[in-house]
C-alpha positions as CSV (number, residue, x, y, z in Angstrom):
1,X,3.8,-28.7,-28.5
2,X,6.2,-31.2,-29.6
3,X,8.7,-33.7,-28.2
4,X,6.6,-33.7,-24.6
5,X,4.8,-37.1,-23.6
6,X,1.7,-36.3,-22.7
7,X,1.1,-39.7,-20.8
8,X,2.3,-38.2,-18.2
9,X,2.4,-36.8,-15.5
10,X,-0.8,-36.7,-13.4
11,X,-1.5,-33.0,-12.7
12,X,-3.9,-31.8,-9.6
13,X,-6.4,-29.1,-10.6
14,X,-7.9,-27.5,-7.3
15,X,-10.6,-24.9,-7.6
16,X,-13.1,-23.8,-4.4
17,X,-16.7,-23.0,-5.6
18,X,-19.0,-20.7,-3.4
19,X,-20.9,-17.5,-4.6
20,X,-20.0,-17.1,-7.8
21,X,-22.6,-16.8,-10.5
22,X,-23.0,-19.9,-12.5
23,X,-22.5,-18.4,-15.7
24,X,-19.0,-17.9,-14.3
25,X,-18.4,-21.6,-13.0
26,X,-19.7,-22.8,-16.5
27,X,-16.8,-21.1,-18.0
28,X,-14.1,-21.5,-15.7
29,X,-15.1,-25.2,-15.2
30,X,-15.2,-25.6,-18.9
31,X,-11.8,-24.1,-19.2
32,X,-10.4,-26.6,-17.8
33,X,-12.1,-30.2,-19.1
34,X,-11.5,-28.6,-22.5
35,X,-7.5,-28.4,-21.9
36,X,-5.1,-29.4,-24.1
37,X,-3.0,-31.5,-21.6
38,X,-6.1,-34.2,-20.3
39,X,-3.9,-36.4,-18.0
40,X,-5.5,-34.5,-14.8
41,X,-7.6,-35.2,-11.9
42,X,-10.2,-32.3,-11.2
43,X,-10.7,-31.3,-7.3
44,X,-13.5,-29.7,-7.1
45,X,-14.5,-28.1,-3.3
46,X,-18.0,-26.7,-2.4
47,X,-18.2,-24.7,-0.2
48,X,-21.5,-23.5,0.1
49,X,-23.5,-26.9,0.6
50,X,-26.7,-24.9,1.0
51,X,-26.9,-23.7,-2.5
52,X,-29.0,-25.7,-4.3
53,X,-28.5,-24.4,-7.9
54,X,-24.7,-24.8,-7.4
55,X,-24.7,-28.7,-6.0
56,X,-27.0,-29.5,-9.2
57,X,-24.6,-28.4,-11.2
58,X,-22.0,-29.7,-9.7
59,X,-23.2,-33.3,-9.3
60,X,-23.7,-32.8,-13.3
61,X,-20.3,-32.2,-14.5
62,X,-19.0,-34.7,-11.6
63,X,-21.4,-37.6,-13.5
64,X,-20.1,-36.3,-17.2
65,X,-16.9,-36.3,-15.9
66,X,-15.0,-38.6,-14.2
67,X,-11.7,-36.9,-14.1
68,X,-14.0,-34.7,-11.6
69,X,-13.5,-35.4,-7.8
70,X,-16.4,-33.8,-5.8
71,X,-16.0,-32.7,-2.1
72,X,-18.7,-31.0,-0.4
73,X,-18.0,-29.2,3.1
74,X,-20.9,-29.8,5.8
75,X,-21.2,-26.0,6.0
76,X,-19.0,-22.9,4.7
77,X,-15.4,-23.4,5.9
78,X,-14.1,-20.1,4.0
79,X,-11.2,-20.2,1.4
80,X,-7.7,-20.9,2.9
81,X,-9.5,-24.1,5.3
82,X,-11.7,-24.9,1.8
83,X,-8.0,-24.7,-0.2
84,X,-6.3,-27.3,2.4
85,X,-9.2,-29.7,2.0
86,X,-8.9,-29.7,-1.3
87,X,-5.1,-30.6,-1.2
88,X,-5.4,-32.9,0.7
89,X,-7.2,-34.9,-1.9
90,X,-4.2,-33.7,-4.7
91,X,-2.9,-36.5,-6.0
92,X,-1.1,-35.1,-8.9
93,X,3.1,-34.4,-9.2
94,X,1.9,-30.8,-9.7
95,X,-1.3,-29.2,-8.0
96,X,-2.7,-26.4,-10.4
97,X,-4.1,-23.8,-8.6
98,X,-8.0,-22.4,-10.5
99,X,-10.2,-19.7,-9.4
100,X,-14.1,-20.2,-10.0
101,X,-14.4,-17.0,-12.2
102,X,-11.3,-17.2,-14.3
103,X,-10.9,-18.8,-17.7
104,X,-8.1,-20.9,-18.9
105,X,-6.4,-20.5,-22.0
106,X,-6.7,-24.2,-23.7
107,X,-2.7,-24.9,-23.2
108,X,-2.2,-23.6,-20.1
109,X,-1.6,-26.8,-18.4
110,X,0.1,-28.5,-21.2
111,X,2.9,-25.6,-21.1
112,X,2.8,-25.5,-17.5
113,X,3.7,-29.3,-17.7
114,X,6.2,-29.1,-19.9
115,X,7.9,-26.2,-17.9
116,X,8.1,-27.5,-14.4
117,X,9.3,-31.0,-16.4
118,X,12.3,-29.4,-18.1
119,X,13.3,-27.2,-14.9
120,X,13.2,-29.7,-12.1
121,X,14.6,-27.0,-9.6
122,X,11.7,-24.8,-9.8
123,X,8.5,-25.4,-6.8
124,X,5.9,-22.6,-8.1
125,X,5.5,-21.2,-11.6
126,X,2.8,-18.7,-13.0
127,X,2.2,-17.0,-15.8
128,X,0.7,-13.6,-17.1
129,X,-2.7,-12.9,-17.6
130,X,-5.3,-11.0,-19.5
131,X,-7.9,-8.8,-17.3
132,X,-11.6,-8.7,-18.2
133,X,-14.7,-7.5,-16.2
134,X,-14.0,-4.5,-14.5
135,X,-11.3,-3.8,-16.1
136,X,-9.0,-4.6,-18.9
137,X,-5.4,-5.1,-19.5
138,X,-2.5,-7.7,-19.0
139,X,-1.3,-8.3,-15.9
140,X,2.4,-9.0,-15.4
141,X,4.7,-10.3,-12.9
142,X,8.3,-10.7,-12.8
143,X,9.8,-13.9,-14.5
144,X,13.0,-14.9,-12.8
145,X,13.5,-16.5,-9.1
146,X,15.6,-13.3,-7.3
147,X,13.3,-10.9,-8.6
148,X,10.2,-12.3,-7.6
149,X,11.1,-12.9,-4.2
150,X,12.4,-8.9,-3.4
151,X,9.4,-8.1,-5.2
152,X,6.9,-9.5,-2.6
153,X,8.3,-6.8,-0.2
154,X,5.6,-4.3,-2.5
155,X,2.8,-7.1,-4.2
156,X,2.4,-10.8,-4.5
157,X,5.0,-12.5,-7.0
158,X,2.5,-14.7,-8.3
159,X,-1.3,-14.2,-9.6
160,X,-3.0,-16.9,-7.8
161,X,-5.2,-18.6,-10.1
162,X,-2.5,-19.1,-12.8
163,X,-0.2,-21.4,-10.4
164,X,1.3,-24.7,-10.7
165,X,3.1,-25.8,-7.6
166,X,5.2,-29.3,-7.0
167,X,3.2,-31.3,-4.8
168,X,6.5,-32.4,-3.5
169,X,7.8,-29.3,-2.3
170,X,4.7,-28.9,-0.3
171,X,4.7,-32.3,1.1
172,X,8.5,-32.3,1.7
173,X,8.6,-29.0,3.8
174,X,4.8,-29.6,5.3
175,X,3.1,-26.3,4.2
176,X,0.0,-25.6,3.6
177,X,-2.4,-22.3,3.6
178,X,-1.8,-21.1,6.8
179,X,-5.7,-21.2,8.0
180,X,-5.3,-18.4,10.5
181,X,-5.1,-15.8,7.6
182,X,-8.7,-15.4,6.1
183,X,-7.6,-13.5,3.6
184,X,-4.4,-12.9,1.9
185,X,-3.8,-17.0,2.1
186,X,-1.6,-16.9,-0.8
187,X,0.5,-14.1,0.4
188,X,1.2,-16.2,3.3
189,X,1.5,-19.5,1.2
190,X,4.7,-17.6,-1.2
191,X,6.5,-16.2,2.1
192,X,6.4,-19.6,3.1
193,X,7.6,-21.2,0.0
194,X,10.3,-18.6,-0.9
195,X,12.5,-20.2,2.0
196,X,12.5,-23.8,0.6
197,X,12.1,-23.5,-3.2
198,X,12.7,-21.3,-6.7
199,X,9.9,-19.5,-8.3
200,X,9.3,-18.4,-11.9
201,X,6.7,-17.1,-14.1
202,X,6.0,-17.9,-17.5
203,X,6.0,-14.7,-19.9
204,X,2.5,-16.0,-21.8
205,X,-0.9,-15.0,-21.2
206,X,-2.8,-18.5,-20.3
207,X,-5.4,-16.2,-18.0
208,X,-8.2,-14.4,-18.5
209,X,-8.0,-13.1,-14.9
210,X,-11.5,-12.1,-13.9
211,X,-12.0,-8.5,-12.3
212,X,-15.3,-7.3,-10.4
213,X,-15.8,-4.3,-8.8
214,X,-16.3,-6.1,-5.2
215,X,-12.6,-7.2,-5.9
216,X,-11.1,-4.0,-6.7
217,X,-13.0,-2.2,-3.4
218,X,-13.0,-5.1,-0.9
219,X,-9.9,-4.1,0.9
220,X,-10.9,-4.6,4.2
221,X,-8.8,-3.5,7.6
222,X,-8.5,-7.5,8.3
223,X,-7.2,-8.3,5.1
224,X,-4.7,-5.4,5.6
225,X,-3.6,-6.5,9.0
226,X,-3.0,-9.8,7.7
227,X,-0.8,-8.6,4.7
228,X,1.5,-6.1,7.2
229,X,1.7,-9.2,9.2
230,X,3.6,-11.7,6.4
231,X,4.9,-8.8,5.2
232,X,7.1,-7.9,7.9
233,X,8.3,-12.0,7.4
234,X,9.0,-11.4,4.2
235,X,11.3,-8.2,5.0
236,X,12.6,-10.8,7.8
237,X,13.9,-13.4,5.1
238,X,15.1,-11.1,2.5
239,X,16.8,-8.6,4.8
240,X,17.1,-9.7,8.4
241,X,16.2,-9.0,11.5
242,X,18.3,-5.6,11.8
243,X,16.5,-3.8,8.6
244,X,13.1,-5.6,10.0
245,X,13.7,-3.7,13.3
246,X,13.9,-0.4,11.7
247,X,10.8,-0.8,9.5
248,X,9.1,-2.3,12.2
249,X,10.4,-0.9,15.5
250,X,9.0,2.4,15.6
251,X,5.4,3.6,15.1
252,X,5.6,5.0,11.6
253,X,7.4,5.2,8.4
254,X,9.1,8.9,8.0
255,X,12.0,9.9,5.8
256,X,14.4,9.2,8.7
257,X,13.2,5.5,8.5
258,X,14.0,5.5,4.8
259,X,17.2,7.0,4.9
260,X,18.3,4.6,8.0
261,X,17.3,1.4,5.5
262,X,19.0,2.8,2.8
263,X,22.1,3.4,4.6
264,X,21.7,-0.1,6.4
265,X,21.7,-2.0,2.6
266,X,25.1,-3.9,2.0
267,X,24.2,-3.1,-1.4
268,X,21.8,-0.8,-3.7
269,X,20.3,-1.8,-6.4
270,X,17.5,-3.2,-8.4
271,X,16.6,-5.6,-5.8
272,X,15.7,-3.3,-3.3
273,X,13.4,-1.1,-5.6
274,X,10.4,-2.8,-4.3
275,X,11.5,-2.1,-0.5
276,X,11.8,1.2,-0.8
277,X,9.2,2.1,-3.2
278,X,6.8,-0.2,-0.7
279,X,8.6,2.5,2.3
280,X,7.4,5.3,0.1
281,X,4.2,4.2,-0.2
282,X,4.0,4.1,3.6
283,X,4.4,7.6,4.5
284,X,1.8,9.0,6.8
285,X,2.8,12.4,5.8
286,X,3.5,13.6,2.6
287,X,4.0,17.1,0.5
288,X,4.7,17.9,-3.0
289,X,8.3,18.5,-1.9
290,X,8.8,15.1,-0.6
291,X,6.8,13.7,-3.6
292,X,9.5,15.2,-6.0
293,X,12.7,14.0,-3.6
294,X,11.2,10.7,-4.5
295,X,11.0,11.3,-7.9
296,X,14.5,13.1,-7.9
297,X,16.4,10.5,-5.3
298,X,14.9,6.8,-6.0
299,X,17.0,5.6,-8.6
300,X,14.5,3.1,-9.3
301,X,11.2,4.3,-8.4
302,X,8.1,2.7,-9.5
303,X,5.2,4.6,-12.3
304,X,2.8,2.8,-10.3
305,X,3.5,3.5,-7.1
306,X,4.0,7.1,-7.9
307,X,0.5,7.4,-9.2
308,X,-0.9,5.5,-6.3
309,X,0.9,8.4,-4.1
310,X,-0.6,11.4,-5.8
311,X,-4.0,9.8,-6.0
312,X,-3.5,8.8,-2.0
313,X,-2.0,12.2,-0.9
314,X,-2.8,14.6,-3.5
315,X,-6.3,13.6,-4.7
316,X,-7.8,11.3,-2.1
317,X,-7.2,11.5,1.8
318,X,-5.9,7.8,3.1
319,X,-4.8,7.8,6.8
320,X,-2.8,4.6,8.6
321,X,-0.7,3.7,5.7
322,X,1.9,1.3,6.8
323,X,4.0,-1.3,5.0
């Protein structure tokens, strides 16, 4: 990197610890005293005070380290109450958001930096990542503002780990995880921030975004309800109260509710791709027929979501399906 001072500014790194095996906080933790970019203060949050192997190591890097502030909750708080601790102690312009079984890429922070410096406008910014564990790949997400936004109507805009957020912007507008949602706290966290700032994601891998089978499956009906629930304010924001009420009003998604929403659009286009391909998704009932009118009539239907139909209604049975 050239032409950036690296004196400053001070940058927030935030990461909650609780079950994950050490081998997995060695590296993630690692990840990030080995950046490129060193002007950083390292919030650390335990939250499981009873394990002993974890506060050992802990209480090591903090005495190696003294960019490394400790906090250790009295008993386990969860994530989302865990996450607001640990901001509370941010000091940084920018708060970097790191998961305890991810890796880093050595510049991630230094080219996070330099981003949010030369775009003053934008409040969150994340990047791609490469998938390991489980399974491999890269994941994606879209990189400009409008995009990411209508895309929350169908998946989060951002991967979580790979954030860095203006401190201001949160301080400014007073949000925080909402701690009523146990799960899905960043979900709620992005349908909060789309109303007050500009997202964007960086098109470079600085992940290696840990997958475990206990992720992939843990999809629990709590985590769901909480997701329908931030999704319908998301919907809300990005297409008012009248499509809401047609999404929402009734007791499930059919093709009449479709074509109502379509019809109800000022405008189809790109933008709305997600909306309906999430309304698709939805169907309680579905038949070959129907599957190929999708195909046939969404001018800008999704592979993904197509596969995740015929593996839902054509392979595997999957009943209560509701945006």
């Amino acid at each position: 990197m050239k032409d950036f001072d690296m004196s400053q500014p001070l940058v927030s790194v935030l990461m909650c610890v609780y079950s994950e095996p050490l081998e997995w906080i060695h590296q993630s933790v690692s990840s990030i005293l080995n950046q490129s970019y060193s002007k950083f203060e390292f919030i650390l949050v335990n939250d499981a005070p009873k394990r002993t192997d974890l506060k050992k190591t802990l209480d090591n890097y903090s005495t190696c380290d003294d960019r490394i502030c400790l906090i250790e909750n009295s008993k386990n708080f969860g994530l989302t109450r865990s996450l607001n601790t640990g901001l509370e102690k941010c000091r940084g312009k920018y708060i970097v958001r790191m998961d305890a079984d991810d890796i880093s890429g050595l510049t991630r922070v230094e080219e996070q930096v330099k981003f949010m410096e030369q775009n003053p406008e934008i409040g969150v910014c994340g990047t791609w990542a490469k998938l390991f564990g489980a399974r491999n790949g890269i994941e994606k997400r879209a990189l400009k503002d409008e995009s990411l936004k209508f895309s929350m109507v169908l998946q989060s805009p951002f991967i979580h780990p790979s954030v860095i957020i203006r401190k201001a912007v949160l301080d400014t507008n007073r949000i925080r995880y909402n701690e009523n949602y146990r799960f899905a706290q960043d979900y709620g966290l992005w349908s909060d921030l789309m109303k007050v700032t500009i997202f964007a994601n960086l098109p470079l891998i600085l992940l290696n975004y840990r997958l475990s089978n206990q992720q992939i499956s843990n999809r629990n009906q709590e985590q769901k309800k909480i997701a329908y629930q931030i999704r319908q304010d998301v919907i809300r924001t990005l297409y008012g109260e009248n499509i809401e009420k047609i999404i929402y009003g009734g007791e499930k998604i059919n093709l009449k509710t479709i074509k109502m929403v379509k019809e109800s659009l000022t405008r189809y286009d790109q933008r709305d791709a997600p909306l309906m391909n999430a309304l698709y998704l939805s169907l309680q009932h579905y038949s070959f027929t129907v599957f190929l009118v999708y195909l046939r009539n969404l001018k800008y239907f999704n592979l993904e979501v197509a596969i995740k139909i015929i593996k839902r209604n054509f392979i595997h049975d999957s009943k209560n399906r509701r945006i």
